[in-house]
C-alpha positions in Angstrom: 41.6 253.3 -187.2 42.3 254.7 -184.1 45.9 253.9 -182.2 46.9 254.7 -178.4 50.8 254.2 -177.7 51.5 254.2 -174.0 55.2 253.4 -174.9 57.8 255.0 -176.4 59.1 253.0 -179.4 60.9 253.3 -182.7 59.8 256.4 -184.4 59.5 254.2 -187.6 55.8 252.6 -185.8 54.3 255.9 -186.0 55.6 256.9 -189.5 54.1 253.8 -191.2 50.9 253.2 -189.5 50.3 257.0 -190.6 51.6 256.1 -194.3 48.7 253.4 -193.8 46.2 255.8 -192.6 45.8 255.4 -189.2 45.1 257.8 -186.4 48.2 257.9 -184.0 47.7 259.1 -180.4 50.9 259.1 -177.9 49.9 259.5 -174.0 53.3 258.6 -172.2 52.5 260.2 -169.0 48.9 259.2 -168.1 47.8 256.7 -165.2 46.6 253.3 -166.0 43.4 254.4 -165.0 43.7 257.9 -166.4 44.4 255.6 -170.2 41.2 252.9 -169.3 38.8 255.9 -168.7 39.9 256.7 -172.6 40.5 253.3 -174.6 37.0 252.7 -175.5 37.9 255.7 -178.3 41.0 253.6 -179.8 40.8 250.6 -182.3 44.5 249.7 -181.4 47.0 249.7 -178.6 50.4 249.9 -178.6 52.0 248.6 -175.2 56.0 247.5 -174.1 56.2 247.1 -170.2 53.9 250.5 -168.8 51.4 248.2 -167.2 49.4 245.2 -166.9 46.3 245.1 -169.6 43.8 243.1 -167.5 40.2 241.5 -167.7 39.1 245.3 -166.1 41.1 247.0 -168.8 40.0 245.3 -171.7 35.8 245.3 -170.8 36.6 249.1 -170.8 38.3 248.7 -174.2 34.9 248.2 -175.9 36.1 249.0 -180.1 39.8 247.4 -179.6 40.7 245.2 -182.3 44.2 245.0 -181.8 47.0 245.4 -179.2 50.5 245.2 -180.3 53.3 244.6 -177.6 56.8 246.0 -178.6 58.6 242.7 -177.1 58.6 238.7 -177.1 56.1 237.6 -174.6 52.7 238.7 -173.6 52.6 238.2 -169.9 51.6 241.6 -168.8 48.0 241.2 -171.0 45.4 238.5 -170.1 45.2 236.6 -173.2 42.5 234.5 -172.4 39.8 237.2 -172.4 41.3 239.6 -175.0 40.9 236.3 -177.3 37.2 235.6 -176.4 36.6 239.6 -176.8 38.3 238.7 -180.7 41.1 241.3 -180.0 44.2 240.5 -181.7 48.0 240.3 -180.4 50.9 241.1 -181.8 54.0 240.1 -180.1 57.5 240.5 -181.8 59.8 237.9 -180.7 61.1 237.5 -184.2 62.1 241.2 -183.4 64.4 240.5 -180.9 65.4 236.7 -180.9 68.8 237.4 -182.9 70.2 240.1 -180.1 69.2 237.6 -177.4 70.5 235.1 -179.2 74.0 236.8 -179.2 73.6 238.2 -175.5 73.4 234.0 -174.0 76.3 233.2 -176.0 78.2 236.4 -175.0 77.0 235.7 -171.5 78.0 232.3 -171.7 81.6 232.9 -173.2 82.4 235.3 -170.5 81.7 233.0 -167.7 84.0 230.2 -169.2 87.0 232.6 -169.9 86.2 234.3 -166.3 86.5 237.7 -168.6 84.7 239.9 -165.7 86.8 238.9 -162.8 90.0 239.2 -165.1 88.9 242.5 -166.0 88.3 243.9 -162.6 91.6 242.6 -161.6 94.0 244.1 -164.6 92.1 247.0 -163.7 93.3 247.2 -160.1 96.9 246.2 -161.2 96.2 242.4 -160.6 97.5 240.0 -163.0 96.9 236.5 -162.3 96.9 234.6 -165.6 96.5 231.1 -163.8 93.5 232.3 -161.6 91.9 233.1 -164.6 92.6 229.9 -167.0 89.4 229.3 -168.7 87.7 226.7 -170.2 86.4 225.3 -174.1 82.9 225.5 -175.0 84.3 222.8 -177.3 82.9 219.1 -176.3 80.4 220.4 -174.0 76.2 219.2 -174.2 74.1 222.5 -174.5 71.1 222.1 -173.4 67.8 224.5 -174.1 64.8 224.9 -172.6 62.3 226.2 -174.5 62.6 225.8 -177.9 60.9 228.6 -179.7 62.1 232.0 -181.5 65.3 232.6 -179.2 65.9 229.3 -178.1 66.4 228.7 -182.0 68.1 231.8 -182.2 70.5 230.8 -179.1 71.1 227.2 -181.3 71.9 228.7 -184.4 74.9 230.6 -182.7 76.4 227.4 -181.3 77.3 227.0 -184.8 81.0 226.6 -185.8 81.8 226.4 -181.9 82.2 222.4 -181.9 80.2 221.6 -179.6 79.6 217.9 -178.4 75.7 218.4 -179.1 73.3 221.1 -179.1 69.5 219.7 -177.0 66.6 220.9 -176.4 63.8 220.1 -173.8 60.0 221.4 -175.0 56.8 220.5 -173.6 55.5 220.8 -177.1 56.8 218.4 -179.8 58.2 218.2 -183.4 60.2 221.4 -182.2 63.5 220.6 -183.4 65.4 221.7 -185.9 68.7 221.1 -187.4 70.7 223.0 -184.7 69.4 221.2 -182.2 67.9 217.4 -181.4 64.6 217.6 -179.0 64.9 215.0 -176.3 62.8 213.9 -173.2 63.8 215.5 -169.7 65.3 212.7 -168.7 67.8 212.4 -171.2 68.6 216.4 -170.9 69.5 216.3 -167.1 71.7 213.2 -167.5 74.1 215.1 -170.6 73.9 218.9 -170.1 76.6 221.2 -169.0 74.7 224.2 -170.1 71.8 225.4 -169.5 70.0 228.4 -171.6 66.4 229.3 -170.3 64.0 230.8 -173.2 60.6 229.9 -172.1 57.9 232.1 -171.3 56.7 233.5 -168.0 53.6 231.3 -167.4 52.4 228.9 -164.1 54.4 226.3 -165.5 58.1 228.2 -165.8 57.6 230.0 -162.4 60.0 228.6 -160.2 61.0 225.7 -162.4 64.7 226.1 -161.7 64.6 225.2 -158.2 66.5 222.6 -156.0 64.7 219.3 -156.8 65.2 220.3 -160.5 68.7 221.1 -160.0 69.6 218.1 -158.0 68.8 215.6 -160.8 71.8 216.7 -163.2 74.2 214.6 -163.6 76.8 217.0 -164.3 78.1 220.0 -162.8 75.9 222.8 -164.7 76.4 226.1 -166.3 73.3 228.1 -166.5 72.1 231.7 -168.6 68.9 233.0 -168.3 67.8 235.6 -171.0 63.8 234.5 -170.2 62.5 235.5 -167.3 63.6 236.5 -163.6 60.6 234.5 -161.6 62.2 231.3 -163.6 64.5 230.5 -161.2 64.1 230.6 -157.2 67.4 232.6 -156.5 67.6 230.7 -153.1 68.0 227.6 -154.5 70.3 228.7 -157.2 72.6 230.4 -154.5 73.1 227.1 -152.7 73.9 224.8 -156.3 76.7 227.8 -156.8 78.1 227.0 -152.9 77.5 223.2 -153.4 79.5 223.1 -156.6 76.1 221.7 -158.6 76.0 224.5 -160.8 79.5 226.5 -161.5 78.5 229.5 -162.9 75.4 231.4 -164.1 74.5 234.3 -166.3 71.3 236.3 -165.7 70.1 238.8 -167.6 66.7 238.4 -165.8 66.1 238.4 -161.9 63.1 237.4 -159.5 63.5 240.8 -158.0 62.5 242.9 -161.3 60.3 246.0 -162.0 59.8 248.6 -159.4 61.0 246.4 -156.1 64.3 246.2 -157.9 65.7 249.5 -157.7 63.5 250.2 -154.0 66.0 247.2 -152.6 69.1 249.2 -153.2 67.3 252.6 -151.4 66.2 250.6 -149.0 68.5 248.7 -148.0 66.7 245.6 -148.5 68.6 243.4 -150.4 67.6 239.6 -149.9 70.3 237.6 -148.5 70.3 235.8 -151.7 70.5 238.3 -154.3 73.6 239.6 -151.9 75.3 236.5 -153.1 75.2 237.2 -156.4 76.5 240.4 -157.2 79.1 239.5 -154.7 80.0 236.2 -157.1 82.7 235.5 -159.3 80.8 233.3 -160.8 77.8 235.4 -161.8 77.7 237.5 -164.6 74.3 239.8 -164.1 72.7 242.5 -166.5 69.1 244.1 -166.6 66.9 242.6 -168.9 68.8 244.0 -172.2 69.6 240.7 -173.6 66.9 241.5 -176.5 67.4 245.4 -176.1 69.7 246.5 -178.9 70.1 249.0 -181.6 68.9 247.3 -184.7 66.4 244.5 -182.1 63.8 248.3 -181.7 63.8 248.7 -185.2 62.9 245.1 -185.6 60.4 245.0 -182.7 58.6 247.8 -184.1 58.6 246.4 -187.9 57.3 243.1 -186.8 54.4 245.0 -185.1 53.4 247.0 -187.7 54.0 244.2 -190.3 51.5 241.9 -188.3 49.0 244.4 -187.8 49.1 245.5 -191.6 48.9 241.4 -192.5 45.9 241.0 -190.4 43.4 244.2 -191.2 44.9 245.5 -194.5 45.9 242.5 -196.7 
């Protein structure tokens, strides 16, 4: 078989889909359109973030019996007709669930002991040991939403940290495990003080954390948000952090990703809400590394290959 890779990955992809025979092709420069006038020549694609495979793509794509995305989710591909054209997916959010696992409770950790203003401070020569008194993740309610490969992953860490309880809210059922008791929405928003997000980008999740959600928590919320940016209306979370309803958040993810991201510093078009935030205390922000470590593109990669070898070779 044939294989395109529009993506740089781990060199260890290429090495055993050789050792297994394959054809391996690398084009990390072309258009979109430049790589559709081509793809009806490959059996397999190997995609991260480059572009978006749509319904246009994949009609093009007339001999592809496999794409294999280098990450967790597959938003960027319209599954719906790669299905009905029998293409296989390979996903790999086994790959990375264990980093992003460790980045929400990292993320999570730092908020409560206020470790990024107390750093900025010593750093200036400020030290104020009673402005920065932080607080247990002992006794607290986590709550998770979305209760698959790194919600599970985000559970198991809470481990050995004596927490009250460990929840999860899923709109599929007979998800949990024992690190974590499923319950219905209700009883989530009346318990939580945390809040992780690890749901997938889909009409349902976009714009779920908004103000009416948000307003029906009984307590004073933490929230961390390793899933994805267009989760969460940043608006509405900027006035729960002025109203008090939410006292902190973490966010490795933002509604203002991909290419308008960088374009609204050059421009000097920030949006009045994302100005909030990287002027908060009580935000914590990074760009979408929380699965994005050493070891997790060794384990992206392996879980490719490994599904793609399951599938057509054994």
């Amino acid at each position: 078989m044939k294989i395109l890779h529009v993506d740089i990955n781990h060199p260890l992809i290429i090495e055993q889909f050789s050792e297994l025979g394959f054809q391996n092709d690398e084009d990390y420069s072309s258009t979109k359109e430049q790589i559709e006038a081509k793809i009806e020549d490959y059996d397999g694609l190997i995609i991260r973030s480059r572009f978006s495979i749509d319904a246009a793509f994949l009609d093009k794509a007339k001999n592809l019996k496999f794409i294999g995305r280098l990450g967790a989710g597959l938003e960027n591909i319209d599954t719906q007709h790669a299905k009905s054209l029998g293409i296989f997916l390979a996903a790999a959010p086994e790959g990375n669930r264990n980093a992003v696992g460790e980045h929400a409770l990292g993320m999570l950790l730092s908020l409560f002991n206020k470790l990024n203003t107390a750093d900025k401070e010593v750093r200036s020569g400020k030290w104020d040991r009673e402005g920065n008194r932080g607080i247990e993740l002992e006794g607290k309610v986590v709550g998770i939403i979305g209760y698959g490969n790194m919600g599970k992953a985000f559970a198991k860490k809470l481990k050995g940290f004596d927490v009250e309880e460990v929840i999860c809210y899923d709109i599929q059922g007979g998800v949990e495990n024992e690190n974590a008791r499923q319950v219905g929405i209700l009883e989530f928003q009346n318990r939580v003080d945390v809040i992780s997000l690890h749901v997938p980008q889909t009409e349902l999740t976009i714009g779920m954390v908004n103000s009416e959600f948000l307003e029906k928590f009984n307590n004073p919320i933490w929230i961390i948000n390793t899933a994805r940016g267009k989760c969460i209306i940043t608006a509405d979370l900027v006035d729960a952090l002025k109203s008090g309803k939410v006292l902190g958040a973490g966010l490795d993810v933002l509604e203002y990703e991909k290419a308008s991201f960088e374009n609204m510093f050059t421009d000097d078009n920030l949006p009045e809400a994302f100005q909030y935030l990287i002027k908060s205390d009580q935000v914590i922000l990074s760009p979408h590394v929380a699965g994005w470590t050493v070891e997790s593109k060794i384990k992206l990669a392996q879980t490719v290959v490994d599904k793609i070898k399951a599938k057509f070779l054994e």
